[in-house]
RODO-416733 format. One record per residue (C-alpha): residue number from 1; residue in three letters; z, x, y. Coordinates in nm, 3 decimals. Layout:
N
n,res,c3,c1,c2
NUM,ALA,Z,X,Y
...
END
This chain:
479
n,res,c3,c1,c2
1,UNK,5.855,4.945,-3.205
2,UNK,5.894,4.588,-3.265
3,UNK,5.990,4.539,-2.850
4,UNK,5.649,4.718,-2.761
5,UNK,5.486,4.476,-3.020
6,UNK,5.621,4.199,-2.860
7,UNK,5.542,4.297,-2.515
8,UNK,5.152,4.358,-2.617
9,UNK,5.174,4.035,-2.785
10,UNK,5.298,3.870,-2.458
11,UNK,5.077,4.017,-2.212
12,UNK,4.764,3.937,-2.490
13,UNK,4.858,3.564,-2.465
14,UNK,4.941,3.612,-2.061
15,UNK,4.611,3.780,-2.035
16,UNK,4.440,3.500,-2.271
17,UNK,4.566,3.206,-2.031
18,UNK,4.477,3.400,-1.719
19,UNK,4.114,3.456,-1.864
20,UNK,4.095,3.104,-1.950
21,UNK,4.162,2.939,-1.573
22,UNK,3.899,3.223,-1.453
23,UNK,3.640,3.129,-1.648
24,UNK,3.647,2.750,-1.525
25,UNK,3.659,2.878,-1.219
26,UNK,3.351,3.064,-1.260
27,UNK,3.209,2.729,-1.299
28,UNK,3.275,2.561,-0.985
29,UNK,3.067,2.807,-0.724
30,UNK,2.783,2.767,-0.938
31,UNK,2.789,2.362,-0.895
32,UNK,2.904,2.329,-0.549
33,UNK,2.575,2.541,-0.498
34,UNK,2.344,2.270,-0.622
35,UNK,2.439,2.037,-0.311
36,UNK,2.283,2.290,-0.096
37,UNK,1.938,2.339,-0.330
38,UNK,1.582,2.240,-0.162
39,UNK,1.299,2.130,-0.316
40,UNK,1.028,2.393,-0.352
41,UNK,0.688,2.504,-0.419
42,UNK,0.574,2.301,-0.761
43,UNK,0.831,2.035,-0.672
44,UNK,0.562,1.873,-0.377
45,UNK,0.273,1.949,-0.537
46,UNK,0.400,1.710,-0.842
47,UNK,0.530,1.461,-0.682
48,UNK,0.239,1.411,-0.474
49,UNK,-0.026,1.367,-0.767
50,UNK,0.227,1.109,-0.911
51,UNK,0.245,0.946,-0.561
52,UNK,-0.119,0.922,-0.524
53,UNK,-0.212,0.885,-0.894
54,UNK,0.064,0.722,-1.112
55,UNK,0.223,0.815,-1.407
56,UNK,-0.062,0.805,-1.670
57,UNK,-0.296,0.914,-1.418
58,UNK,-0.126,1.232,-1.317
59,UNK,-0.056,1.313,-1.706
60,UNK,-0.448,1.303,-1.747
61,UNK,-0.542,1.544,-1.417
62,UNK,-0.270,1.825,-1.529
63,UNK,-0.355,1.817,-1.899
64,UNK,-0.694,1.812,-1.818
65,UNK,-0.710,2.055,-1.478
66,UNK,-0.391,2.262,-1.504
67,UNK,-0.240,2.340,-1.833
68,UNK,-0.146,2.161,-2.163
69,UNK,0.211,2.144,-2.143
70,UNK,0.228,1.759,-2.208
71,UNK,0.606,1.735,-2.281
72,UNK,0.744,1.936,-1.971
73,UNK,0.481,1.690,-1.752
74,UNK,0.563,1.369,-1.874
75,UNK,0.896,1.436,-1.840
76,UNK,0.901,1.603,-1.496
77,UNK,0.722,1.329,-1.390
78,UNK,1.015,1.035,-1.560
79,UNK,1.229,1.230,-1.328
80,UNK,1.067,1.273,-0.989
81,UNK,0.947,0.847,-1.030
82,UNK,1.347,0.767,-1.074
83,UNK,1.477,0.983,-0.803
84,UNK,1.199,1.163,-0.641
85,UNK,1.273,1.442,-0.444
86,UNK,1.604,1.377,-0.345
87,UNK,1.954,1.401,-0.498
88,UNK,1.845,1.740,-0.607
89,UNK,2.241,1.846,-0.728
90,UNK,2.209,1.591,-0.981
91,UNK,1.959,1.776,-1.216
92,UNK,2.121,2.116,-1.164
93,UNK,2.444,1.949,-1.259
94,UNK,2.233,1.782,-1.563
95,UNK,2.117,2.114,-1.691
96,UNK,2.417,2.324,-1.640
97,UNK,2.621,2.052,-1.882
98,UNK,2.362,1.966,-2.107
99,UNK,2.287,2.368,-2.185
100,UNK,2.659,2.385,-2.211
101,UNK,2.670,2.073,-2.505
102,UNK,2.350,2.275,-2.660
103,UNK,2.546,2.583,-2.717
104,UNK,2.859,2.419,-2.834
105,UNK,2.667,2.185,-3.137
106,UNK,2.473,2.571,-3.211
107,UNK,2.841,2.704,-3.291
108,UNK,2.983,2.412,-3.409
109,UNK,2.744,2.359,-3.662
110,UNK,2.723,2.732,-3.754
111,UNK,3.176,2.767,-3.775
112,UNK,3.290,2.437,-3.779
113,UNK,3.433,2.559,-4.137
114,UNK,3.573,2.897,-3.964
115,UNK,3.725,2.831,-3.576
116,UNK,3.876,2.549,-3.466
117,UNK,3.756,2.288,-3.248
118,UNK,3.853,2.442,-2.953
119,UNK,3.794,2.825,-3.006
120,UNK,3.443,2.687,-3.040
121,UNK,3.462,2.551,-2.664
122,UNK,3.549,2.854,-2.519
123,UNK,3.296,3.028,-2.687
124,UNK,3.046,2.820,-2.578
125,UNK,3.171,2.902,-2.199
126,UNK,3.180,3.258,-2.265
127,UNK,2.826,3.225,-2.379
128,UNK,2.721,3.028,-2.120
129,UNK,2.842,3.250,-1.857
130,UNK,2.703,3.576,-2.013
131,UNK,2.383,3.382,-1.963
132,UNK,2.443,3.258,-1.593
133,UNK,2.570,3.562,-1.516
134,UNK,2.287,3.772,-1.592
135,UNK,2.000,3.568,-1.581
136,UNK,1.695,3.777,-1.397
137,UNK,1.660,3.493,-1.184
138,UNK,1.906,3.233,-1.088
139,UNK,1.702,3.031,-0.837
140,UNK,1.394,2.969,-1.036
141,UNK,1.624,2.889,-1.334
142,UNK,1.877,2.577,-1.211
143,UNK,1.857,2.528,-0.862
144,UNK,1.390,2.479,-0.878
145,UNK,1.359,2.144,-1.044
146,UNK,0.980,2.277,-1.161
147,UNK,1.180,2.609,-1.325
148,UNK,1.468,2.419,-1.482
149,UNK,1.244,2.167,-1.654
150,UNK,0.978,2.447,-1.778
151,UNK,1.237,2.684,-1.882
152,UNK,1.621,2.577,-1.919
153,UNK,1.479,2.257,-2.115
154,UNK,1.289,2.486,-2.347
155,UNK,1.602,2.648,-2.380
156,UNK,1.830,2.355,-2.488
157,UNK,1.562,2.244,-2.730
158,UNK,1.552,2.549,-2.878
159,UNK,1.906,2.573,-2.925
160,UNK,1.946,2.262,-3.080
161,UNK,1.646,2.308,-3.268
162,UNK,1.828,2.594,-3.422
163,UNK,2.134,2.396,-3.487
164,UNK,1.937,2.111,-3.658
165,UNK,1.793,2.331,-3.885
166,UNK,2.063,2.473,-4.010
167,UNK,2.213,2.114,-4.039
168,UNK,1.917,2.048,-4.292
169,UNK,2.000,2.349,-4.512
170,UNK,2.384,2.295,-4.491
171,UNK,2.361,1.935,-4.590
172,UNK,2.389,1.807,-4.969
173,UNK,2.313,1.399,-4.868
174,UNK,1.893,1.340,-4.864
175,UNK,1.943,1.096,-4.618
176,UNK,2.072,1.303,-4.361
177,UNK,1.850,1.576,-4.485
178,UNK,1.570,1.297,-4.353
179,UNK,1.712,1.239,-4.027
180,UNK,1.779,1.608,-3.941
181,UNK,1.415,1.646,-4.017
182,UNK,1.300,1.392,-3.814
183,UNK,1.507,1.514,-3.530
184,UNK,1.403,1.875,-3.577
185,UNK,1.043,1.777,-3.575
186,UNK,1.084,1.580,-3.256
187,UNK,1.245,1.925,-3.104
188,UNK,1.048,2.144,-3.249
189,UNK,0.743,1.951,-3.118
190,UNK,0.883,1.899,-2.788
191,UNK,0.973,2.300,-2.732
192,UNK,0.599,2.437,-2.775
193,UNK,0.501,2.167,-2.551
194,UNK,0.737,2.283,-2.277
195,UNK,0.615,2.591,-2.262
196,UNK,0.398,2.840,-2.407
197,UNK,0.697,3.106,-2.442
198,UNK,0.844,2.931,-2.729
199,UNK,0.601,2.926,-2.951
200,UNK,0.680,3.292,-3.047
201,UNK,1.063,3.202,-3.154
202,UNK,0.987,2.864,-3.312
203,UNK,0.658,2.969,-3.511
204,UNK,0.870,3.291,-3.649
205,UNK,1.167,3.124,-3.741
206,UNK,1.042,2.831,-3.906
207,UNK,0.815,3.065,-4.082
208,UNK,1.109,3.327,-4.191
209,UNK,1.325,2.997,-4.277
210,UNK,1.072,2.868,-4.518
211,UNK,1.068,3.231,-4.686
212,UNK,1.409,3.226,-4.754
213,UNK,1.398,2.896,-4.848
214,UNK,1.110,2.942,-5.065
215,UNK,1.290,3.289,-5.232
216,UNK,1.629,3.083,-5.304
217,UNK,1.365,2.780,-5.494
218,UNK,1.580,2.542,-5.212
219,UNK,1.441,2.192,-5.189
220,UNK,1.493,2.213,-4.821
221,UNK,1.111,2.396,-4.820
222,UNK,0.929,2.106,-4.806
223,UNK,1.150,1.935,-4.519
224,UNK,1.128,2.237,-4.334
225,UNK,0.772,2.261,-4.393
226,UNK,0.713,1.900,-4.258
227,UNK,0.857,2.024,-3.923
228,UNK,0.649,2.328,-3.907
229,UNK,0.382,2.124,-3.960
230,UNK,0.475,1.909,-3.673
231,UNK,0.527,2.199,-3.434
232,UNK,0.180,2.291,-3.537
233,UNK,0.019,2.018,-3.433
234,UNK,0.187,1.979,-3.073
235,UNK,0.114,2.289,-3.006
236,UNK,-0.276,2.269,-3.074
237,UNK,-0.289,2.027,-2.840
238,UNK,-0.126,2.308,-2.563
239,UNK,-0.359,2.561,-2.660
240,UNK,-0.680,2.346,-2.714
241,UNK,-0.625,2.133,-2.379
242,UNK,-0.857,2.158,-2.095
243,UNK,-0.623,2.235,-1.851
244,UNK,-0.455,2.555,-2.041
245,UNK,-0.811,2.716,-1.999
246,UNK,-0.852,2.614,-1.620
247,UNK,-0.538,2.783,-1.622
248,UNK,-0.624,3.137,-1.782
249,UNK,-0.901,3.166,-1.559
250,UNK,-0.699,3.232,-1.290
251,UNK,-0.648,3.533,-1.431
252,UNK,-0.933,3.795,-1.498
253,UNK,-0.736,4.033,-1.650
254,UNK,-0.631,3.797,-1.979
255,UNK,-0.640,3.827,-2.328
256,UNK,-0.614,4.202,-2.374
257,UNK,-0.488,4.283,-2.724
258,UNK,-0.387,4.641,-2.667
259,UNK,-0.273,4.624,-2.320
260,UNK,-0.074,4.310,-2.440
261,UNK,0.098,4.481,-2.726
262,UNK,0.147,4.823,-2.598
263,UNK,0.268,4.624,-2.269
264,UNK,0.507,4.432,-2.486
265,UNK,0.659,4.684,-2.660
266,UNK,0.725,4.893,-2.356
267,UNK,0.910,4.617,-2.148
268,UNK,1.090,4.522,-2.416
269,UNK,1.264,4.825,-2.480
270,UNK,1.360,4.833,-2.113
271,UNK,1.485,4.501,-2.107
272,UNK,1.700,4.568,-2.451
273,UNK,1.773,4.879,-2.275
274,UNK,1.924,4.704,-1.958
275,UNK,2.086,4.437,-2.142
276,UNK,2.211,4.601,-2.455
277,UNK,2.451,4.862,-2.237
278,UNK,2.517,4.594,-1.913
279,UNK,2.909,4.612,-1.905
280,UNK,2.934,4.224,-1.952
281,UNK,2.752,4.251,-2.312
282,UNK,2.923,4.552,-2.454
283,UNK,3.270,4.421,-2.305
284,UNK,3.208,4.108,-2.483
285,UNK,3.094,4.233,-2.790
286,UNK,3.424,4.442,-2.805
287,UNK,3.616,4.090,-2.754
288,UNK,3.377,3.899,-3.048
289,UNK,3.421,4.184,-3.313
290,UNK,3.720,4.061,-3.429
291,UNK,3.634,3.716,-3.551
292,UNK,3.367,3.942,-3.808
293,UNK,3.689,3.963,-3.989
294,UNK,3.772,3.611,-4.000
295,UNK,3.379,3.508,-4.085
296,UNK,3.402,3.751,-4.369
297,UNK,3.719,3.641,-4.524
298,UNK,3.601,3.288,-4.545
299,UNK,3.268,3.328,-4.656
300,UNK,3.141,3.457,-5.008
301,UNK,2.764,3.626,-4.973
302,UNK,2.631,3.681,-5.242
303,UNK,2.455,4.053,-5.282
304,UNK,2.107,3.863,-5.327
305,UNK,2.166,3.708,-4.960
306,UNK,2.314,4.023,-4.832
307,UNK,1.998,4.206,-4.859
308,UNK,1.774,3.898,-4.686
309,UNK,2.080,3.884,-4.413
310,UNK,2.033,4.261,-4.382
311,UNK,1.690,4.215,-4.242
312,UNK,1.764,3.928,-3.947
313,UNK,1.870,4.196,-3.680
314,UNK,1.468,4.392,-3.770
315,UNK,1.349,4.014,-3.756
316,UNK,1.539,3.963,-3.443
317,UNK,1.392,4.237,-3.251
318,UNK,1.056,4.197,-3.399
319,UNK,1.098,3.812,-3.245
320,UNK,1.245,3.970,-2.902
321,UNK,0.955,4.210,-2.823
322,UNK,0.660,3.929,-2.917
323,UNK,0.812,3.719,-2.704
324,UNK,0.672,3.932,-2.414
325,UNK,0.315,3.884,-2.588
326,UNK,0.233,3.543,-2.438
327,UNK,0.277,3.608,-2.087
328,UNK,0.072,3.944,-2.110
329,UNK,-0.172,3.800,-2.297
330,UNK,-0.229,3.511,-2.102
331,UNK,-0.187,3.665,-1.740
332,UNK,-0.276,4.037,-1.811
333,UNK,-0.024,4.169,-1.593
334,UNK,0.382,4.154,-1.608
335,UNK,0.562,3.847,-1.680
336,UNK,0.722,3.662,-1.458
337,UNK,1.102,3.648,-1.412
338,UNK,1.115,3.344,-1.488
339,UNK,1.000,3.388,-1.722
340,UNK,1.271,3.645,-1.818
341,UNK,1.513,3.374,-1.813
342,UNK,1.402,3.216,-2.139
343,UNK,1.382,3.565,-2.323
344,UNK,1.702,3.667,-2.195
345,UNK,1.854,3.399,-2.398
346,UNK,1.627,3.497,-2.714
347,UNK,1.794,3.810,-2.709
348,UNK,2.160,3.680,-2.633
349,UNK,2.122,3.436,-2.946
350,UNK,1.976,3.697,-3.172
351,UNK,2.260,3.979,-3.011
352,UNK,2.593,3.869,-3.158
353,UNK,2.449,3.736,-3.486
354,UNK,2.300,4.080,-3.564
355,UNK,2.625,4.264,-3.454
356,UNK,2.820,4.029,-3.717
357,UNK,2.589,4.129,-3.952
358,UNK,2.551,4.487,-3.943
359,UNK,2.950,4.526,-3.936
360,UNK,3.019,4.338,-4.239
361,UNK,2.753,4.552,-4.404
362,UNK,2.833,4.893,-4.294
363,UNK,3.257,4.851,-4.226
364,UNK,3.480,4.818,-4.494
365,UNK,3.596,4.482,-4.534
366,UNK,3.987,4.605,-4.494
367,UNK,3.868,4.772,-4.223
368,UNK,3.727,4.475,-4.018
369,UNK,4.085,4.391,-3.868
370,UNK,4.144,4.742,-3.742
371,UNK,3.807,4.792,-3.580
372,UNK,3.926,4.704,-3.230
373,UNK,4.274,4.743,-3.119
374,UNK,4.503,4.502,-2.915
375,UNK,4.502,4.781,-2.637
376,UNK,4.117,4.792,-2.611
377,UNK,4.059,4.388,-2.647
378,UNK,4.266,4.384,-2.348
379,UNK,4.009,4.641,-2.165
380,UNK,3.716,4.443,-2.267
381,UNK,3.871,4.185,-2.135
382,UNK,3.893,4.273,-1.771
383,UNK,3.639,4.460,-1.763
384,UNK,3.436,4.145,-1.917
385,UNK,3.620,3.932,-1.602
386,UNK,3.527,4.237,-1.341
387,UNK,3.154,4.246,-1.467
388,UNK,3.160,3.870,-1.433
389,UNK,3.304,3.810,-1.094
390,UNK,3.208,4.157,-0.942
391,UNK,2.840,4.183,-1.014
392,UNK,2.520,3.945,-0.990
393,UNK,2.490,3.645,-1.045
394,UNK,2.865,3.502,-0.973
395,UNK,2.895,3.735,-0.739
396,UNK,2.588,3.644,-0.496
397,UNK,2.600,3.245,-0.592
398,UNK,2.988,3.289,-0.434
399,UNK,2.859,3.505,-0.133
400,UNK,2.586,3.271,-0.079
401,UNK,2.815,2.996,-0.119
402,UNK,3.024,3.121,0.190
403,UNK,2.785,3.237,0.412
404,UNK,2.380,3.128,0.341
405,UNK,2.440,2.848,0.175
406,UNK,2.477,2.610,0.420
407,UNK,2.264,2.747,0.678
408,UNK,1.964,2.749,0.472
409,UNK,1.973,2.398,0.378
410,UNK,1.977,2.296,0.737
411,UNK,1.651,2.543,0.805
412,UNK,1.445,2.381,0.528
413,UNK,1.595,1.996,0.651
414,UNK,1.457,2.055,1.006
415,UNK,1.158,2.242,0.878
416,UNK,1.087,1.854,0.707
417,UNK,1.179,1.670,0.989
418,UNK,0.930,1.897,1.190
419,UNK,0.673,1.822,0.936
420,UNK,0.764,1.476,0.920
421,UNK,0.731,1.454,1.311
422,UNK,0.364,1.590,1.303
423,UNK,0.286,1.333,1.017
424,UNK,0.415,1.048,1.235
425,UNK,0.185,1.139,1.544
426,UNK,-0.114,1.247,1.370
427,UNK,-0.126,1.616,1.473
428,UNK,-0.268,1.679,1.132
429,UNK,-0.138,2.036,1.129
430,UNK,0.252,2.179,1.163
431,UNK,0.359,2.513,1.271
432,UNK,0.575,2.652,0.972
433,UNK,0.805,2.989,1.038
434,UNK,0.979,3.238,0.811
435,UNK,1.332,3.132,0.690
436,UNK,1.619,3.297,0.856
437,UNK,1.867,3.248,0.563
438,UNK,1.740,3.282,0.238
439,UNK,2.015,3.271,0.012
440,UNK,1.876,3.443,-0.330
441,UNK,2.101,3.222,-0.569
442,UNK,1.855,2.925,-0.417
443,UNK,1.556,3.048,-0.264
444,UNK,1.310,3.294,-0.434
445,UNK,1.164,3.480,-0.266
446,UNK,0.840,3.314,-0.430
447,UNK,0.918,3.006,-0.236
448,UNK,0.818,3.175,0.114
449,UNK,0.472,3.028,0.285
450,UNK,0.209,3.228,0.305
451,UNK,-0.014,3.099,0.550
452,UNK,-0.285,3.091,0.281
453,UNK,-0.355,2.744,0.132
454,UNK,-0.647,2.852,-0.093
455,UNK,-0.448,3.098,-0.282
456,UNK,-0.070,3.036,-0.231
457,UNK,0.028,2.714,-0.431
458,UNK,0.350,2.727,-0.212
459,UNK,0.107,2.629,0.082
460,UNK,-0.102,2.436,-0.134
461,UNK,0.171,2.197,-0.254
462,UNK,0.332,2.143,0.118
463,UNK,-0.019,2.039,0.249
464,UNK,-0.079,1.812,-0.087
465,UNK,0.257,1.607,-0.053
466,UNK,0.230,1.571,0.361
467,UNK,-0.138,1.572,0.416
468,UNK,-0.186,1.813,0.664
469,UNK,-0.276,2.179,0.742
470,UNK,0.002,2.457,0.802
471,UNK,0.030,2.703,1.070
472,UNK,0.266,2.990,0.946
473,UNK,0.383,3.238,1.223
474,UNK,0.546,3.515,1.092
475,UNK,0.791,3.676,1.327
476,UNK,0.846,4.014,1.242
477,UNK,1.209,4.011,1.410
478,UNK,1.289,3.823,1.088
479,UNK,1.509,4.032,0.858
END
C-alpha cells in the first residue's frame, strides 16, 4: 500500500511539473500572434478625427456625436497620438500582462493569508487561460486595439476595483483606508466610463457591499459610499451625454423593457448553460475543490456571515443575467460578442467563489479533504490540458499561427500600399477585394468591407482615414 502511495504521489508531482511548462507554453502562440495583428475597422476611423481634429477636439465630436464613453476615448486617443497605428503587438502584449497582474493582486489580496506567493501565480495563469481559452471572441478582444481598450480595460479595472475594495474592508490603518478609497473611486469611475456593460457589476456590488457593511455597523460604509458616489457621477455623464443618444438612435428597436428582460433571462441561461458544463470549467473546478479545505481550516465564519455568504452565489447570478440587460436594452436585438467577452469574465469571477461557498456550507468540514481523490485530480488534470490545447481558442490561435497568420498580414499590408498608391496619384477612389486568409484568432469576420460606406462603419472608417471612395469587388471564388 505504501509503494502504490508513493507511486501516485510521484506521478501527482510528475504530472504537476509537466502541467506547469504547458501552461507557459500556452502563452507563447497567443503573443507571437500579435506581430501579425492589423489595424481594423474603429482603429481608422479614430485616428483620423484625432489627425484632423486634435486631442481635445476629437474628445468633444465623440462625446458629443457618438457616445459618452469619455474614459475609453481619451485614452484610446493617448495611445493612437504616441504610436499611432503602428507597432500594433505592443498593446496586445500590454493587455495580455497587465490582465494577467489584475488577476494576480484580485487573489493576492483575497489569500495572501492562505496560499503562498507562488500558488497564487499559477492561479492567476490558470485563470487567465480559462478566460483566453474560451473567450466568444478572441479577435475583437486582444488583437482590435478599439475592442481591447472598450472591453479588456473594463475588465482589468474591474478586477482591481474588486481587489481595492476588499483592501478597504480588510484594512485596520485609516490612512490606507483613505488611499484605497481614493484609488477605488478613480477605478470605479473610470470602469462605467469605459463602457456601458459595467455599470451592471459595479452599481450591484457596491450596492450589496454597502449592505453588508451597513448590517455588520462597519465604518467602512461611509468610504465605500464615497466611491459609489463617485461611480455615480461618471456615469451620469455616459448616460446624459449627447453622443450616447446619437448613438441609440441607430437603433429603432431600443429600450424595450419586456423584450429586454425576457431576452436577458433567456440568453443567460444558455450562456451559463454552455459555460457551466464546457470540459475546461468543470475539469478545473474538480482541480480548485481542494483548496475549499484549506480556505476553511484557516478561516473562522461566523454563523451571522454564513447566512449573508450563503446568498453571494443568488447575487451572483442575479448580477450575471442583468448584465445582458444593457446591450438589449440599448440595441433591441442580441448582444454582441464582444460583448460576450466582458460577461464571460463576470461569470468566471462569480463561478469559483460561489462553488467555495456552497461546499463549505453543504459538505462536512472533515469531509472537504476527501471530496476529490488523487486519482480523479489527475483526470481533471488532463482533461483540463486536452480542453485547453485541443479546443478553441489555443487551438485556432496555434493553427492560425502556422498557416493564416502570416499570409493575412501580407494581404491587408498590400491592400494599404494599394490604397496608399491611389492616395499618392489622386485617383480618389481604390478598388478593395475580399481577403483570402482570414485567420479568425485576428480577423472578425466584422472587419470585412462591405462596399457600403453609408451604413458599414468598416467602409466608413477606411474612407475617413485615406480620403477617398472604395470600390469593393467581391469575387465569389473566394472561400
Amino acid at each position: 500500500m505504501k509503494i502504490w502511495r508513493d507511486n501516485l504521489i510521484y506521478l501527482s508531482d510528475k504530472y504537476t511539473s509537466i502541467t506547469k511548462i504547458l501552461l507557459v507554453v500556452a502563452i507563447i502562440p497567443l503573443l507571437l500572434l500579435a506581430f501579425f495583428s492589423q489595424p481594423a475597422a474603429d482603429d481608422y476611423g479614430q485616428a483620423s478625427r484625432i489627425r484632423t481634429m486634435g486631442f481635445w477636439g476629437a474628445q468633444t465630436f465623440w462625446y458629443n456625436n457618438m457616445n459618452g464613453r469619455f474614459i475609453y476615448m481619451a485614452i484610446s486617443s493617448v495611445y493612437t497620438m504616441i504610436f499611432g497605428l503602428s507597432n500594433y503587438w505592443l498593446f496586445t502584449w500590454l493587455f495580455y500582462v497587465i490582465l494577467y497582474l489584475s488577476v494576480y493582486v484580485l487573489l493576492f489580496s483575497l489569500g495572501s493569508k492562505l496560499f503562498p506567493r507562488r500558488t497564487l501565480m499559477w492561479c492567476s495563469l490558470v485563470f487567465f487561460l480559462i478566460y483566453i481559452s474560451r473567450l466568444p471572441i478572441l479577435s475583437e478582444a486582444f488583437y482590435w486595439f478599439t475592442g481591447a481598450i472598450t472591453y479588456q480595460l473594463g475588465n482589468i479595472l474591474l478586477i482591481l476595483l474588486i481587489a481595492i475594495q476588499y483592501l478597504i474592508f480588510r484594512t485596520s490603518s485609516q490612512s490606507r483606508r483613505l488611499l484605497y478609497t481614493i484609488v477605488a473611486s478613480l477605478l470605479g469611475a473610470f470602469t462605467v466610463a469605459i463602457n456601458e456593460i459595467f455599470m451592471v457589476p459595479v452599481f450591484a456590488g457596491l450596492v450589496l457591499y454597502m449592505i453588508f457593511l451597513l448590517l455588520r455597523k462597519n465604518p467602512c460604509f461611509f468610504f465605500v459610499l464615497c466611491v459609489f458616489l463617485i461611480c455615480c457621477i461618471s456615469a451620469y455623464f455616459v448616460i446624459r451625454a449627447p453622443g450616447t443618444l446619437n448613438r441609440s438612435l441607430n437603433f429603432p428597436n431600443r429600450h424595450q423593457l419586456w423584450f429586454s428582460l425576457s431576452s436577458s433571462i433567456g440568453f443567460a441561461f444558455g450562456c451559463f448553460k454552455r459555460w457551466a458544463f464546457d470540459s475546461i470549467i468543470l475539469s478545473s473546478t474538480l482541480l480548485f475543490l481542494p483548496s475549499v479545505s484549506q480556505i476553511a481550516n484557516r478561516i473562522t465564519i461566523s454563523k451571522k456571515i454564513g447566512k449573508i455568504l450563503f446568498f453571494f452565489p443568488v447575487v451572483w447570478l442575479c448580477i450575471f443575467i442583468f448584465s445582458f440587460f444593457p446591450a438589449f436594452w440599448a440595441l433591441g436585438g442580441f448582444p454582441p460578442e464582444r460583448t460576450l467577452n466582458s460577461i464571460f469574465l463576470f461569470f468566471l469571477l462569480g463561478w469559483y467563489p460561489s462553488i467555495s461557498i456552497l461546499t463549505m456550507c453543504f459538505v462536512p468540514l472533515q469531509k472537504l479533504d476527501k471530496i476529490v481523490s488523487q486519482h480523479l485530480r489527475n483526470a481533471a488534470m488532463i482533461i483540463f490540458l486536452f480542453s485547453l490545447f485541443c479546443f478553441p481558442n489555443l487551438y485556432t490561435a496555434i493553427k492560425d499561427l502556422l498557416f493564416h497568420a502570416y499570409p493575412y498580414h501580407q494581404e491587408v499590408q498590400e491592400r494599404i500600399e494599394l490604397t496608399q498608391k491611389s492616395v499618392s496619384e489622386n485617383r480618389g477612389y481604390v478598388v478593395i477585394h475580399p481577403l483570402k486568409n482570414r485567420p479568425i484568432s485576428l480577423f472578425s469576420r466584422n472587419f470585412e468591407f462591405k462596399g457600403d460606406p453609408e451604413n458599414h462603419w468598416v467602409d466608413y472608417d477606411w474612407e475617413l482615414y485615406w480620403g477617398l471612395k472604395i470600390v469593393f469587388e467581391d469575387d465569389s471564388s473566394v472561400q
